[in-house]
N, C-alpha and C positions, 0 to 999 in steps of 0.2 A: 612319802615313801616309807615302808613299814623297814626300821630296822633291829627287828627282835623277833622271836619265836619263844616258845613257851611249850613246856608240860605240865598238864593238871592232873593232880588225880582222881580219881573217879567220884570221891567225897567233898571235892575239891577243899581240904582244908589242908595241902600241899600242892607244892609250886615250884617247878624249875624253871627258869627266864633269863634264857642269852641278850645283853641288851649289846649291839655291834658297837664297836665304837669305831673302826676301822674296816675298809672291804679289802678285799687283796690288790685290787690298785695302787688305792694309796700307801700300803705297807710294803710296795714291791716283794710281795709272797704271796705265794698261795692259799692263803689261810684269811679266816676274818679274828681281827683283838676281839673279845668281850669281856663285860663282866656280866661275871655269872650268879646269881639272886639264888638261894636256896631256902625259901621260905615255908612255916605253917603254922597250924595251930591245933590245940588239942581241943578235948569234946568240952562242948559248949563254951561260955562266955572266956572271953581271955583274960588271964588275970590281969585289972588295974584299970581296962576301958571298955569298950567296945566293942564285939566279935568281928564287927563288919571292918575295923579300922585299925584292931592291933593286929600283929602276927605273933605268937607265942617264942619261935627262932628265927631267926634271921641271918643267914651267912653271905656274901657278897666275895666272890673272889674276884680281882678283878686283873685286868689287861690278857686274860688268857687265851691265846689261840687256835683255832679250831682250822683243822685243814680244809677247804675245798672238797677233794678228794673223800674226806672218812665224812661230812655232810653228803655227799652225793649217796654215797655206800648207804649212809643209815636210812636215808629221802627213799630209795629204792628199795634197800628190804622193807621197811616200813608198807611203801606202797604195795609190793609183791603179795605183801600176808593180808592186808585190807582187802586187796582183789577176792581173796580166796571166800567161799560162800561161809556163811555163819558155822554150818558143822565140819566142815573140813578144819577151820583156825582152831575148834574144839578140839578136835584131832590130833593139829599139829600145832599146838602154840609156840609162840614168838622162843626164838632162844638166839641171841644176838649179843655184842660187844661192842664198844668202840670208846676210842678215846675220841672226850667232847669239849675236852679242852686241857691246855697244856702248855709251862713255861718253864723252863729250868727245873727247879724244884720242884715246880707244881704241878698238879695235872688231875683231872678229873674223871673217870671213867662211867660211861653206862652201860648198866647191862640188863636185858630185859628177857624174860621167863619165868620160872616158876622158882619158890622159893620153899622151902620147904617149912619155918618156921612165921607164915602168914598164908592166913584161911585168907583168898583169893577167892573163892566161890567160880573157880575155874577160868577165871580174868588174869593177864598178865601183871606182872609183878616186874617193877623197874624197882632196881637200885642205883644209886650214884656213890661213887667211892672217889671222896678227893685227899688230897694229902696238898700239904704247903707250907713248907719250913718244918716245923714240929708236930703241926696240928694235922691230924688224921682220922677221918671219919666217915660213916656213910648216912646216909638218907635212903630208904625205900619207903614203896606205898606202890599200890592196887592200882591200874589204869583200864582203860578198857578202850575200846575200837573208837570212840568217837575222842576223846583225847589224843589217842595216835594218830588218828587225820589231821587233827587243829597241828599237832608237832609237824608231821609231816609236812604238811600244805602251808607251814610259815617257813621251813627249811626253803621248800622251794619255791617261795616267794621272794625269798632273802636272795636267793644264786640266781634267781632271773633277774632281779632289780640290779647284781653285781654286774650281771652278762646278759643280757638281754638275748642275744645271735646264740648264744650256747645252751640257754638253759631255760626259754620260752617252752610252755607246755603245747 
């Protein structure tokens, strides 16, 4: 049973990766635990090993929460904008929010659009803004339509394997 989903971005040398560790069954809530992987690497070899084997950063927050509910919302705008033909998504690109993970103190946010300080070549632009105790920061990077399908289509993977009767396609 697949229990994780992922965003890559377009270069693929950035990587966000919910790995479930809990469904909202066993947590008697609504929501899935994860940790959440925030990895990449910059241009060419990574310093120390090999580019195919190290990642440059690595953050891991883990036991975080993700609603049910704000997965279904992202699964559906997601799919909503993919529907749209090539030049209409041109037209109207992605501009979305959502908390993707979240525990007391913590909490991770994405948000997907246009950024004004990254040459996109007309591709959407995710960023992720976590905070967690002290430590505050974001990650962004470029994605484009087939990365949003892979996110997409592992969300709801995830919620049909949780609920099979609710969330079958």
């Amino acid at each position: 049973m697949i229990r994780s989903w992922r965003l890559n971005s377009n270069s693929g040398r950035e990587m966000v990766c919910w790995e479930v560790r809990e469904g909202p069954r066993s947590n008697h809530a609504n929501a899935f635990v994860c940790d959440i992987h925030l990895t990449g690497q910059y241009f060419g070899a990574t310093l120390g090993g090999d580019s195919s084997e190290l990642r440059d950063y690595s953050l891991v927050l883990k036991g975080l929460a993700i609603g049910v509910a704000e997965l279904e919302r992202l699964a559906t705008f997601l799919h909503a904008w993919l529907q749209l033909p090539l030049a209409e998504q041109g037209h109207h690109p992605p501009s979305f929010d959502c908390k993707v993970g979240g525990l007391f103190d913590q909490s991770l946010i994405m948000s997907l659009g246009e950024r004004d300080d990254t040459i996109s070549g007309g591709k959407p632009v995710v960023t992720f803004r976590y905070l967690t105790g002290r430590l505050k920061g974001e990650l962004s990077f470029v994605t484009d339509q087939s990365c949003l399908l892979e996110l997409s289509e592992g969300i709801r993977t995830v919620l049909a394997a949780a609920d099979p009767r609710t969330y079958a396609s």
